[in-house]
VEXRO-250222 format. One record per atom (N, C-alpha, C): x, y, z; residue in one letter; atom name; chain. Coordinates in nm, 2 decimals, decimal comma. Layout:
N
X:Y:Z:a:CA:A
...
//
This chain:
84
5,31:0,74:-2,76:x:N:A
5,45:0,80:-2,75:x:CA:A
5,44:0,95:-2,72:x:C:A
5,35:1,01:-2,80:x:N:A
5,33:1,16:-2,79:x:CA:A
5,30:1,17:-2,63:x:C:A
5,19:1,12:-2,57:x:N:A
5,14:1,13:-2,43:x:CA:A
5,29:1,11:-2,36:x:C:A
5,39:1,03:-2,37:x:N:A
5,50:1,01:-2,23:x:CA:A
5,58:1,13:-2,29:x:C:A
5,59:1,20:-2,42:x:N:A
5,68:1,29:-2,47:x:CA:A
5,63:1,37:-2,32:x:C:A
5,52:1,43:-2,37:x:N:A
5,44:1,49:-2,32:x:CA:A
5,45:1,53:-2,17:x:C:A
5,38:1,41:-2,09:x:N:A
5,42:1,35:-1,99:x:CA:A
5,57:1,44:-1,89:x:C:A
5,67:1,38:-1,96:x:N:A
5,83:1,39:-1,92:x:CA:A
5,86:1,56:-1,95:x:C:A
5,76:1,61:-2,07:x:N:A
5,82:1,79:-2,06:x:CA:A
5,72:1,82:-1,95:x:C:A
5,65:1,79:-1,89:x:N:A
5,57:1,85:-1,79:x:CA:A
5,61:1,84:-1,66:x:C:A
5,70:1,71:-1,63:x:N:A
5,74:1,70:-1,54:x:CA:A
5,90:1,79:-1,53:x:C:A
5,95:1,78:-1,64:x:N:A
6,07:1,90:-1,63:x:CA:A
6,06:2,03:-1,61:x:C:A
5,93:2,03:-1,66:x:N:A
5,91:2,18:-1,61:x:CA:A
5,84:2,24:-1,50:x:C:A
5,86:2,12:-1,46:x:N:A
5,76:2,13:-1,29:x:CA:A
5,88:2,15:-1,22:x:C:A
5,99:2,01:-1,25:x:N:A
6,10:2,02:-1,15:x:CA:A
6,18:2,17:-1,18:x:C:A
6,20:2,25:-1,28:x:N:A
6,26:2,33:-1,36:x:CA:A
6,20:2,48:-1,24:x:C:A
6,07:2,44:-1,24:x:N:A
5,98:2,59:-1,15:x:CA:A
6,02:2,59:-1,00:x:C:A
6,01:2,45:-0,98:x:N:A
6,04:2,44:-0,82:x:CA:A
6,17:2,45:-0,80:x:C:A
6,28:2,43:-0,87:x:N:A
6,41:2,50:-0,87:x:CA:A
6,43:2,67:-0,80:x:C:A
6,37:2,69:-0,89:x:N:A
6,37:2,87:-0,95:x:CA:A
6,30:2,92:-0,86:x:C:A
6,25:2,86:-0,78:x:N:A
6,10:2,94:-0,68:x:CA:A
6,18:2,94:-0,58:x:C:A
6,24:2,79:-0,50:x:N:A
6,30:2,75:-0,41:x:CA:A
6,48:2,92:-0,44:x:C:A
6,51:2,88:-0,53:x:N:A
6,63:2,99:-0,55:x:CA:A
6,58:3,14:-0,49:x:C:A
6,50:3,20:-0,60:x:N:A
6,39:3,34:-0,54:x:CA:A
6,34:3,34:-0,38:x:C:A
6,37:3,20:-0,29:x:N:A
6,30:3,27:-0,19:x:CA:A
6,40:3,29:-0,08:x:C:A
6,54:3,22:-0,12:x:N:A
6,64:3,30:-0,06:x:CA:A
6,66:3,45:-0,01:x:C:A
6,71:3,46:0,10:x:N:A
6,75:3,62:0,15:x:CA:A
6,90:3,64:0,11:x:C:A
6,94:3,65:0,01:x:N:A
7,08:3,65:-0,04:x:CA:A
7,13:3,72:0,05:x:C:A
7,29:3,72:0,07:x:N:A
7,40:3,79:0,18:x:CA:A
7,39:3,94:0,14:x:C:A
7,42:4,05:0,24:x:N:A
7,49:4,15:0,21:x:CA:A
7,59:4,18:0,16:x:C:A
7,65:4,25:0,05:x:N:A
7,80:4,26:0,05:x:CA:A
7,90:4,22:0,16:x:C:A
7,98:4,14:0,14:x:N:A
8,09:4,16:0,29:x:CA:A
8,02:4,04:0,34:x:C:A
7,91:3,93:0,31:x:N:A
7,86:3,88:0,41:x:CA:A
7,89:3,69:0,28:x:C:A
7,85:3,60:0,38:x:N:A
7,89:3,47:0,38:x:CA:A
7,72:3,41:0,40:x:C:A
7,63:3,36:0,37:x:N:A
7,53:3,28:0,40:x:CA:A
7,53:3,11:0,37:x:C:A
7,50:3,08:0,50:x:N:A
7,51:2,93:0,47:x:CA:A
7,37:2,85:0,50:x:C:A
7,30:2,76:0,42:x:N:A
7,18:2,73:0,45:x:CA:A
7,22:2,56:0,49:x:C:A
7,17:2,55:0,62:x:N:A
7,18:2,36:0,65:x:CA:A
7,03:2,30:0,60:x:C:A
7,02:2,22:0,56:x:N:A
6,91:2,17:0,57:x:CA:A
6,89:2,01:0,64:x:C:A
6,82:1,98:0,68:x:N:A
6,72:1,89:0,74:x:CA:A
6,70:1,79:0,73:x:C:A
6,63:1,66:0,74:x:N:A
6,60:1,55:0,70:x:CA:A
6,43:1,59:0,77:x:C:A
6,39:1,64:0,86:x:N:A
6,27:1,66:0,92:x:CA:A
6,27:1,76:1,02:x:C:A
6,15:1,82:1,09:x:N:A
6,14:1,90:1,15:x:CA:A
6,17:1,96:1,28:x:C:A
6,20:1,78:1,31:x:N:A
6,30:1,80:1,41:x:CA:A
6,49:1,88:1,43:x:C:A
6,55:1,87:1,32:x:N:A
6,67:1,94:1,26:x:CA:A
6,77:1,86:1,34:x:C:A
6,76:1,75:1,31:x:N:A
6,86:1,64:1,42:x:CA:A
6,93:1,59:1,28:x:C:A
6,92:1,58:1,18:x:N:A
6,99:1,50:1,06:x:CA:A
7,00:1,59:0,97:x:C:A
7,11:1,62:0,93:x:N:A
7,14:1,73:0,85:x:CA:A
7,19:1,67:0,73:x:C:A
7,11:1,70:0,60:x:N:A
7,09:1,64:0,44:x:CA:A
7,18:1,70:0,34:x:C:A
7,22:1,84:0,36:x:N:A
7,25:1,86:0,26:x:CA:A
7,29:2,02:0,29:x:C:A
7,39:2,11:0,24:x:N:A
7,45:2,24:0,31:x:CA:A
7,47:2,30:0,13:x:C:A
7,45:2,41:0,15:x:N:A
7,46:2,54:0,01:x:CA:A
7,49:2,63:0,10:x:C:A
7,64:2,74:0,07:x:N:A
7,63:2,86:0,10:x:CA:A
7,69:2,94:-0,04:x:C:A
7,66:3,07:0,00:x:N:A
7,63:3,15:-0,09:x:CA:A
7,70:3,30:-0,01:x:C:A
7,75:3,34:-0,11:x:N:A
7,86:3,48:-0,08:x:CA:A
7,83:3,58:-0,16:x:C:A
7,86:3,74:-0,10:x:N:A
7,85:3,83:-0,18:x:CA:A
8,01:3,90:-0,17:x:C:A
8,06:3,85:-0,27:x:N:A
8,22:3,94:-0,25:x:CA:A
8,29:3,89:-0,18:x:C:A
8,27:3,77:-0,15:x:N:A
8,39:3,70:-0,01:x:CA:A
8,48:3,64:-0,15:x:C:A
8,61:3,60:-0,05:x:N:A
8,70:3,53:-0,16:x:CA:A
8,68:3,44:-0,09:x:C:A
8,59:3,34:-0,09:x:N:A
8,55:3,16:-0,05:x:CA:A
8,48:3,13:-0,15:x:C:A
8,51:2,99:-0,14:x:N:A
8,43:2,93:-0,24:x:CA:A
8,29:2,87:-0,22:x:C:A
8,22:2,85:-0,30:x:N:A
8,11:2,80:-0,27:x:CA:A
8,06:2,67:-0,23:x:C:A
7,98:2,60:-0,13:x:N:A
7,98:2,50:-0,12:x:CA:A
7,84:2,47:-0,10:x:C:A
7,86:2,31:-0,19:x:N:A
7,70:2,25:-0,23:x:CA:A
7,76:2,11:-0,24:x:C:A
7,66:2,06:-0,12:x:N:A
7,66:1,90:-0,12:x:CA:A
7,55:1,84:-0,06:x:C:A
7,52:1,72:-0,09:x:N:A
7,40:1,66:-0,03:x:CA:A
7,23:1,70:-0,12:x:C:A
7,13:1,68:-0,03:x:N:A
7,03:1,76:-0,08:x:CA:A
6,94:1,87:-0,03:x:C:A
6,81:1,94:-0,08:x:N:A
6,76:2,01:0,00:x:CA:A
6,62:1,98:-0,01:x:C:A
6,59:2,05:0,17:x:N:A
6,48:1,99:0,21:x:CA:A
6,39:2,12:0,20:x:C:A
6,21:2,06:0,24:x:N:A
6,18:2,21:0,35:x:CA:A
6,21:2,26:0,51:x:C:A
6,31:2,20:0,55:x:N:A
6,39:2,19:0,64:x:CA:A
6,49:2,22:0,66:x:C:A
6,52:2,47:0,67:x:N:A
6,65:2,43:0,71:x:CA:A
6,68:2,56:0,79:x:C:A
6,76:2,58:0,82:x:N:A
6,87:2,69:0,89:x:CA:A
6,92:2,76:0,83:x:C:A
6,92:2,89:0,84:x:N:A
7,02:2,98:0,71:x:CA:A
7,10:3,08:0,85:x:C:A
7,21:3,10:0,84:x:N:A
7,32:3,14:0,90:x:CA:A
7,39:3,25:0,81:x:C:A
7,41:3,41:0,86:x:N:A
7,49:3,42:0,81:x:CA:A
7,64:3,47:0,86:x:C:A
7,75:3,49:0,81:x:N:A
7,90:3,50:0,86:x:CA:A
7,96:3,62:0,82:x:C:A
8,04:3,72:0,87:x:N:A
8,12:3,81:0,78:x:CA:A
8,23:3,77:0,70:x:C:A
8,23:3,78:0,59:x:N:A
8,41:3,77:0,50:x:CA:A
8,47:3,79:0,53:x:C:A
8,59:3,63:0,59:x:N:A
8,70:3,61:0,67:x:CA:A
8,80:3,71:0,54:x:C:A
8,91:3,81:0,60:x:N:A
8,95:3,85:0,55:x:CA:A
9,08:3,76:0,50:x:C:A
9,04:3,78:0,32:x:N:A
9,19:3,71:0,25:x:CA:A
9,33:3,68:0,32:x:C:A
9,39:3,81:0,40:x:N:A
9,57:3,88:0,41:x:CA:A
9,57:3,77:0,55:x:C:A
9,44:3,68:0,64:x:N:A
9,50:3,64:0,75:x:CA:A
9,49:3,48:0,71:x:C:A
//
């Protein structure tokens, strides 16, 4: 029992690193700016899995759906202004 305790914290904290690593290797937006990352099913970029973008100061919301791959596209946009 001790060994699968064991076991399952090691794997949490594996999944827990590759989180955190995958987040840090982002090029976050500039102020004023929108980034959106597509990702992939493979290397070809014909099937798209899963979209996160990410804002600095925009009034949009964030969007996260699907999953992520090592497969993706990062895009970024300026902040559609609120007043139009």
């Amino acid at each position: 029992m001790r060994k699968l305790s064991t076991l399952l914290a090691s794997a949490a904290f594996a999944a827990g690193l590759a989180i955190s690593l995958d987040t840090l290797a982002l090029p976050y937006p500039q102020p004023g700016q929108e980034m959106v990352v597509t990702y992939y099913g493979s290397a070809a970029k014909t099937t798209v899995v899963g979209v996160r973008s990410y804002h600095s100061g925009c009034d949009v919301h964030h969007t996260s759906w699907g999953s992520t791959s090592a497969y993706s596209t990062i895009s970024y946009y300026g902040c559609v202004d609120p007043e139009y």
